[in-house]
Backbone as a ProteinNet text record, in pm:
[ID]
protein_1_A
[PRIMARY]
XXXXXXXXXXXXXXXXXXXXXXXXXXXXXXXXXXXXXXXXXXXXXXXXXXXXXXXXXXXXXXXXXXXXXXXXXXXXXXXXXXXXXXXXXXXXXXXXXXXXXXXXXXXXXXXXXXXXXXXXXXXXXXXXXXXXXXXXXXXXXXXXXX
[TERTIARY]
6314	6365	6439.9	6521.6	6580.5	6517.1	6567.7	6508.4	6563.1	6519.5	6594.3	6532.3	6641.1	6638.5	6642	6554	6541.9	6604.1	6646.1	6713.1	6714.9	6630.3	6612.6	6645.3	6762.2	6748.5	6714.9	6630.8	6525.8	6574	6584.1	6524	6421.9	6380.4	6241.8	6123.3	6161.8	6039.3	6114.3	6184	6197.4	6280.9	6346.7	6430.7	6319.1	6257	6183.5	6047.7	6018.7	5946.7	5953.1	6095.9	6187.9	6188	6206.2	6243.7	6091.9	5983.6	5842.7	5852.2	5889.9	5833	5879.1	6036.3	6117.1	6097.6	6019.6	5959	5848.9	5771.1	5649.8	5672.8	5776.8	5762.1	5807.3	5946.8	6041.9	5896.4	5834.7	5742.6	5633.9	5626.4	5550	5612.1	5757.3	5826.4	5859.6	5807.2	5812.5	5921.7	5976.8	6106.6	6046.7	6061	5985	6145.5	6078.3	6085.8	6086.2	6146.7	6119.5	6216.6	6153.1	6165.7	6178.4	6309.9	6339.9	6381.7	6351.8	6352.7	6455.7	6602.2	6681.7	6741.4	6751.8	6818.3	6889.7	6900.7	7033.6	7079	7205.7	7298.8	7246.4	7173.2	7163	6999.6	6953.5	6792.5	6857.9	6976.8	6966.2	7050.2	7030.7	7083.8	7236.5	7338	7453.6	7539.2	7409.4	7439	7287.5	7329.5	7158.1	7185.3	7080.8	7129.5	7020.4	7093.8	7041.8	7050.5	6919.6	6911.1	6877.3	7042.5	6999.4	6981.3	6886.7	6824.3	6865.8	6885.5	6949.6	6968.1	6905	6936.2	7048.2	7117.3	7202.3	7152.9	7240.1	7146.3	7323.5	7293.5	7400.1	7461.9	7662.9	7740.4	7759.8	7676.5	7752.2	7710.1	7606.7	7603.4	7538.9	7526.4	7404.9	7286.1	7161.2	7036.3	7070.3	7016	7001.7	6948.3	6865.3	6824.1	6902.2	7010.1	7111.9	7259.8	7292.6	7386.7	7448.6	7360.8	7388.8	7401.9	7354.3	7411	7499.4	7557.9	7706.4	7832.2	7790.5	7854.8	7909.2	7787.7	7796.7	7922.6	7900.2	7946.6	8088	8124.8	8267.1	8291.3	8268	8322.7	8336.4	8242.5	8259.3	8296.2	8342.3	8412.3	8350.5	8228.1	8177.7	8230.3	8221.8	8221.8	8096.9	8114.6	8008	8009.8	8131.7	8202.9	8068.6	7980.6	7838	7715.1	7717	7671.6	7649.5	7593	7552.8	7464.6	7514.8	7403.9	7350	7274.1	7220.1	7216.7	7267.4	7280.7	7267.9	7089.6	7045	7061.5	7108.7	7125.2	7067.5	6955.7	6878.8	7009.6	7041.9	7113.7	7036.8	7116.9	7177.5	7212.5	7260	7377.8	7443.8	7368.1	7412.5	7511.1	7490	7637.3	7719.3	7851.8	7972.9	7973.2	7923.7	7921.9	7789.9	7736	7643.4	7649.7	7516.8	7493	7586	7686.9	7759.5	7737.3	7637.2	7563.5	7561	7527.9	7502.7	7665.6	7764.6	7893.8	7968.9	7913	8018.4	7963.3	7841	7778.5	7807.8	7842.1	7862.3	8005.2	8089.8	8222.8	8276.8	8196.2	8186.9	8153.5	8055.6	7993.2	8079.7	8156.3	8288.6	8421.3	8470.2	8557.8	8529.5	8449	8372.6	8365.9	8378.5	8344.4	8249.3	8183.3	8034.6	8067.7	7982.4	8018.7	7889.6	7914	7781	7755.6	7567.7	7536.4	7505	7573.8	7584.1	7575.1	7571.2	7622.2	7531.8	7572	7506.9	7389.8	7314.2	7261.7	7205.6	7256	7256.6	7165.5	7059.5	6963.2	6994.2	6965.2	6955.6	6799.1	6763.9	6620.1	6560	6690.1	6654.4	6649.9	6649.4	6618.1	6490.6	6493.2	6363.5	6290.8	6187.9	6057.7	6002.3	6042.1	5959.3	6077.8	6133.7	6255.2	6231.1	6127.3	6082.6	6086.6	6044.4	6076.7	6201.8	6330.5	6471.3	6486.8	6447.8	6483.9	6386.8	6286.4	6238.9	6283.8	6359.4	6385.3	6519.1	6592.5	6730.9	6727.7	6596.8	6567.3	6581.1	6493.3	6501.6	6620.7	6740.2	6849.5	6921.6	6875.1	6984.6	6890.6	6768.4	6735.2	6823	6818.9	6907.3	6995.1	7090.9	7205.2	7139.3	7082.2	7083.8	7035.5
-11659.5	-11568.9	-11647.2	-11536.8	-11644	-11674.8	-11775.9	-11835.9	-11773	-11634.1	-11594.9	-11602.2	-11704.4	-11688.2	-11559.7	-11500.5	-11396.3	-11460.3	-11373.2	-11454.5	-11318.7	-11295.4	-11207.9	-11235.4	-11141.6	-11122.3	-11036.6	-11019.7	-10864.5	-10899.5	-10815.4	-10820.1	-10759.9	-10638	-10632.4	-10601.8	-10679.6	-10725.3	-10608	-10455.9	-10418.1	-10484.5	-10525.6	-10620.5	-10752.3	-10782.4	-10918.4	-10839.7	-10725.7	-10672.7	-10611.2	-10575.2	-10510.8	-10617.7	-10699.5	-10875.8	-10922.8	-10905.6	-10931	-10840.2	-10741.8	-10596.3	-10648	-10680	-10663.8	-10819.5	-10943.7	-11030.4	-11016.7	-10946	-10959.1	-10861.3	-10765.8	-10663.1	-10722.9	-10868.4	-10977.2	-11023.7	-11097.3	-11177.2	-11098.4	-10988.2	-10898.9	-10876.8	-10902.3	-10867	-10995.6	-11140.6	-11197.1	-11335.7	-11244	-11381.7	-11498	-11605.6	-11676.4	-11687	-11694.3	-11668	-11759.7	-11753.2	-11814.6	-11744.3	-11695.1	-11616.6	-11715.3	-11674.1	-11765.9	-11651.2	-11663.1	-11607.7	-11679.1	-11607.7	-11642.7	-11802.3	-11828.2	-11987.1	-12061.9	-12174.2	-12248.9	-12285.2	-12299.1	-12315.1	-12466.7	-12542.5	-12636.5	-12632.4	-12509.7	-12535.3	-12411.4	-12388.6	-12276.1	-12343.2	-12286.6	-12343.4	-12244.2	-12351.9	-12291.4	-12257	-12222.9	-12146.9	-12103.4	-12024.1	-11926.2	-11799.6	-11720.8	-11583.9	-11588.3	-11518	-11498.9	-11337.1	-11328.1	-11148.7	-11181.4	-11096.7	-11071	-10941.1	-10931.3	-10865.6	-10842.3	-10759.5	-10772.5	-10627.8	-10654.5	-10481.7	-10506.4	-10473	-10479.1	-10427	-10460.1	-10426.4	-10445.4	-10356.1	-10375.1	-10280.7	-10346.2	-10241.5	-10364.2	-10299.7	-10380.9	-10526.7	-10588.1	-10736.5	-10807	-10877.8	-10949.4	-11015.8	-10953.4	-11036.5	-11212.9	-11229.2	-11328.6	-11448.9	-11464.6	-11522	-11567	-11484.7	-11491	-11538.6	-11520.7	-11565.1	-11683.9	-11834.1	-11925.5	-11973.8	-11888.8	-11842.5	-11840.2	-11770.6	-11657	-11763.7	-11808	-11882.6	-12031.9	-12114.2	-12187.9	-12182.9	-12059.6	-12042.8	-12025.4	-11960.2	-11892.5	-12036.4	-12134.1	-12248	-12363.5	-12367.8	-12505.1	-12451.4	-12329.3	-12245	-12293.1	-12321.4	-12420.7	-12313.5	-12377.7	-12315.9	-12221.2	-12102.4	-12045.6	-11961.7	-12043.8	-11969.8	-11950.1	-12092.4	-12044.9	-11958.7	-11886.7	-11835.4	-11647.7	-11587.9	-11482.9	-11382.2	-11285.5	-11216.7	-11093.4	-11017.3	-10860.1	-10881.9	-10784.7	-10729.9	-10571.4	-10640	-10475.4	-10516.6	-10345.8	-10315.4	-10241.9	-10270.9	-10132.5	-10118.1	-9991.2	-10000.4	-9779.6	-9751.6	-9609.5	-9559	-9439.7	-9415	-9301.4	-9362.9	-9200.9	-9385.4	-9484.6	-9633.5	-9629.9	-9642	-9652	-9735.5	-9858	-9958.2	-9940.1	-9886.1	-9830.6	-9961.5	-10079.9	-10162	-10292.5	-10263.5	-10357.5	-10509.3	-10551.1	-10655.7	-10708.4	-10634.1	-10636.2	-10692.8	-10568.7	-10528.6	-10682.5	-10714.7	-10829.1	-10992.7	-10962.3	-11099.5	-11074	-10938.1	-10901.4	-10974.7	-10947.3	-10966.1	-11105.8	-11214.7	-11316.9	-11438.7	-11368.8	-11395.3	-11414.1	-11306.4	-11253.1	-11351.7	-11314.3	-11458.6	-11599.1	-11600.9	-11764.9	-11783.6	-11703.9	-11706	-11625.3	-11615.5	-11523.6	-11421.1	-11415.7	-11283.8	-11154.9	-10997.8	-10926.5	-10890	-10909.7	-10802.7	-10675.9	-10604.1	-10457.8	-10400.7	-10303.1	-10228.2	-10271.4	-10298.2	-10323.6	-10201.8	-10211.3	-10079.9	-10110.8	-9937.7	-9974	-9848.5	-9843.2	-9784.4	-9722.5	-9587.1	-9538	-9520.5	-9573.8	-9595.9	-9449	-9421.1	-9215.4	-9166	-9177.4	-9092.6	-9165	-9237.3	-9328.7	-9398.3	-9321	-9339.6	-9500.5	-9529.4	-9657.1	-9672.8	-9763	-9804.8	-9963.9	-9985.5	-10060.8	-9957.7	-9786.5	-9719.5	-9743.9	-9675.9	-9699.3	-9853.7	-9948.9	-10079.5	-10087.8	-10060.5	-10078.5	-9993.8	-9887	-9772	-9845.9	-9913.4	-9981.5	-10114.4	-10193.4	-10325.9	-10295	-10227.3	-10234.5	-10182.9	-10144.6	-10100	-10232.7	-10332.2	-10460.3	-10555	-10575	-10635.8	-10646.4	-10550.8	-10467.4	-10595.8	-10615.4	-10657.1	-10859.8	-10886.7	-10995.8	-11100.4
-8392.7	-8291.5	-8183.2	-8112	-8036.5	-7857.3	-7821.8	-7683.4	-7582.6	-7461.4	-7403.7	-7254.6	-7163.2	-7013.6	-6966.2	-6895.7	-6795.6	-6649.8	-6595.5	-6458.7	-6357.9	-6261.7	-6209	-6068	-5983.9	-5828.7	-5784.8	-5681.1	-5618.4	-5475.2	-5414.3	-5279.4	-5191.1	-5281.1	-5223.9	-5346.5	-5462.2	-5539.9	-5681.4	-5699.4	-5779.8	-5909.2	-5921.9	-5989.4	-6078.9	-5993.2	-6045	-6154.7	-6067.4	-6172	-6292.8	-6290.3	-6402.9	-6537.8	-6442.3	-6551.4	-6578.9	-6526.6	-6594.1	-6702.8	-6672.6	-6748.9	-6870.5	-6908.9	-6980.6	-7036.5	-6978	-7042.6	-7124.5	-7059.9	-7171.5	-7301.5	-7310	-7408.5	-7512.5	-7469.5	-7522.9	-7610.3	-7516.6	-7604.9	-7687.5	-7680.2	-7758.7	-7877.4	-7899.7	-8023.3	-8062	-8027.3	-8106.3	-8000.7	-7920.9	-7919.6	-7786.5	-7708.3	-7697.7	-7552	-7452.8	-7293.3	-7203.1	-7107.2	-6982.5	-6845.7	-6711.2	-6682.6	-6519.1	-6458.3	-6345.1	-6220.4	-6110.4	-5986.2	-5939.4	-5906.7	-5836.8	-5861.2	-5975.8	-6080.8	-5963.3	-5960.8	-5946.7	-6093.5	-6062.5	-6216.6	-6294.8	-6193.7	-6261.1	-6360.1	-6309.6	-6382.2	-6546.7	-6535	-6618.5	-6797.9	-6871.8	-7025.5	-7005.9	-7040.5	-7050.2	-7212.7	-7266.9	-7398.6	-7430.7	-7587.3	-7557.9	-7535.9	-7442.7	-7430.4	-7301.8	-7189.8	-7065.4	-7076.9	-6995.7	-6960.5	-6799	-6718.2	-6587.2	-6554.3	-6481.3	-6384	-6243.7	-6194.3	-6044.9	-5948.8	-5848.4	-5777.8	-5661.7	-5627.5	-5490.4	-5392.5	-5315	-5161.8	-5037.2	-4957.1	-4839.4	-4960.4	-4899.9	-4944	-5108.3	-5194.2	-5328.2	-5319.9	-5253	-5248.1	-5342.1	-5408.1	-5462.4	-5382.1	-5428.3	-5317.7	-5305.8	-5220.5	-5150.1	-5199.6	-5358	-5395	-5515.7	-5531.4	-5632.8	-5631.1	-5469.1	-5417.7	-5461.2	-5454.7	-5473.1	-5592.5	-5700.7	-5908.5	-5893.8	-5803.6	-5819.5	-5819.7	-5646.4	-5600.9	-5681.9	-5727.7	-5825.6	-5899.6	-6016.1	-6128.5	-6070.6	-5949	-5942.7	-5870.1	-5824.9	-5760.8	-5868	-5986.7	-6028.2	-6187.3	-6210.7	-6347.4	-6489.4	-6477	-6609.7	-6712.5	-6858.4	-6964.8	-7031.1	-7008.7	-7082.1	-7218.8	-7301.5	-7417	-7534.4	-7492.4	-7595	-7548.2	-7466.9	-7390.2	-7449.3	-7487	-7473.6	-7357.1	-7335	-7208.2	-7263.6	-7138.8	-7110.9	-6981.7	-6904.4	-6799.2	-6750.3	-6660.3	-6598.5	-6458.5	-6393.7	-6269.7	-6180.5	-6097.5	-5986.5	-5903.1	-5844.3	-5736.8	-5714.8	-5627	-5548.1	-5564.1	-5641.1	-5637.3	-5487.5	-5414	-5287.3	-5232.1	-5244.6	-5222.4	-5293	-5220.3	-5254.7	-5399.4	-5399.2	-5465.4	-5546.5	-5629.3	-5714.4	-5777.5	-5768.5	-5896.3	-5914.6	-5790.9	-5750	-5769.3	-5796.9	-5781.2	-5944.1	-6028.6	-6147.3	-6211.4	-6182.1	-6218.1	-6166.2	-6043.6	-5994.9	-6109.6	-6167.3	-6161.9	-6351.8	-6402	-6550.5	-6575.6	-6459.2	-6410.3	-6452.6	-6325.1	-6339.3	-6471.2	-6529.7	-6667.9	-6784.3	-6799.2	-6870.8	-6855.9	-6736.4	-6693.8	-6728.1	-6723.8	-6781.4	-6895.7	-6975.2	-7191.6	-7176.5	-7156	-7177.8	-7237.7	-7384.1	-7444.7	-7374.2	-7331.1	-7305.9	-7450.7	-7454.1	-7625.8	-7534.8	-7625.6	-7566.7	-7469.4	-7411.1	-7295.5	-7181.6	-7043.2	-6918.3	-6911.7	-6840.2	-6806.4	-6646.2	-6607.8	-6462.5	-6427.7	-6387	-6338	-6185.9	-6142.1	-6017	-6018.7	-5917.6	-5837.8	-5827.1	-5771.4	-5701.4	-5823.8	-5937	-6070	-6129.8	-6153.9	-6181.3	-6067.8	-6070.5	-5995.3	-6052.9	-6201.9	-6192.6	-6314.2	-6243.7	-6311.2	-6455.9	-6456.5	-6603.7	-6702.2	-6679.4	-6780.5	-6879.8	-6792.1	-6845.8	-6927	-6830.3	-6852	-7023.4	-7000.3	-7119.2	-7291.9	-7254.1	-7365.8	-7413.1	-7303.3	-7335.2	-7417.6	-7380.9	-7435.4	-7577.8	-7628.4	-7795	-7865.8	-7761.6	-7861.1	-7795.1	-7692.9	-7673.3	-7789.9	-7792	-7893.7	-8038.4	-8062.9	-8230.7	-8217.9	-8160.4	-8122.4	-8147.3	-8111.4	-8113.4	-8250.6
[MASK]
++++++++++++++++++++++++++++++++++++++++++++++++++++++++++++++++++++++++++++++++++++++++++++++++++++++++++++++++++++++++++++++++++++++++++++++++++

């Protein structure tokens, strides 16, 4: 099975729990984990398959613990042509910028080589009361894919 980085930014804890949730169900089906709070680029594998995690906050921002991922990657343009992802999003939707956070860092990923396996999924909080639900019903159709 394959080796997949979780890489989670929260800012007030929903996000990070999304990415436990969506770790242990990983290792329940077999594939074999490691699960990082807010990475610097240098602790992270630049091929493989990363699953981020991420809620926004403000107008469209990325939390605060993620910032310096972002920043990294868009300043020093590494190659991430071996690189596979999944990308989930908490956000609002009553904000302009719905998930913004997710969308900018899917964005970034892309520009770099990064291929996404299948579709982002971007969660509204205000519809899901406990947003590991969604995250979890989506995992086994991004699994398929890998």
């Amino acid at each position: 099975m394959a080796d997949i980085t979780l890489i989670s930014g929260s800012t007030l804890g929903s996000a990070e729990y999304v990415a436990e949730h969506l770790e242990e169900k990983l290792q329940e089906a077999g594939f074999s984990t490691e699960l990082l709070h807010g990475p610097t680029l240098d602790e992270l594998p630049q091929q493989g398959i990363w699953l981020v995690v991420s809620s926004t906050h403000g107008a469209g921002e990325l939390p605060d613990n993620l910032q310096p991922l972002y920043d990294a990657i868009a300043e020093t343009q590494p190659d991430l042509s071996a690189l596979r992802f999944g990308a989930v999003g908490l956000g609002n939707h009553e904000y302009d910028l719905f998930c913004g956070a997710i969308r900018s860092l899917d964005a970034l990923l892309i520009a770099r080589g990064a291929q996404r396996i299948g579709d982002r999924l971007e969660i509204d909080v205000l519809e899901h009361e406990i947003p590991e639900d969604p995250a979890e019903a989506w995992l086994s159709g991004w699994t398929a894919h890998l």
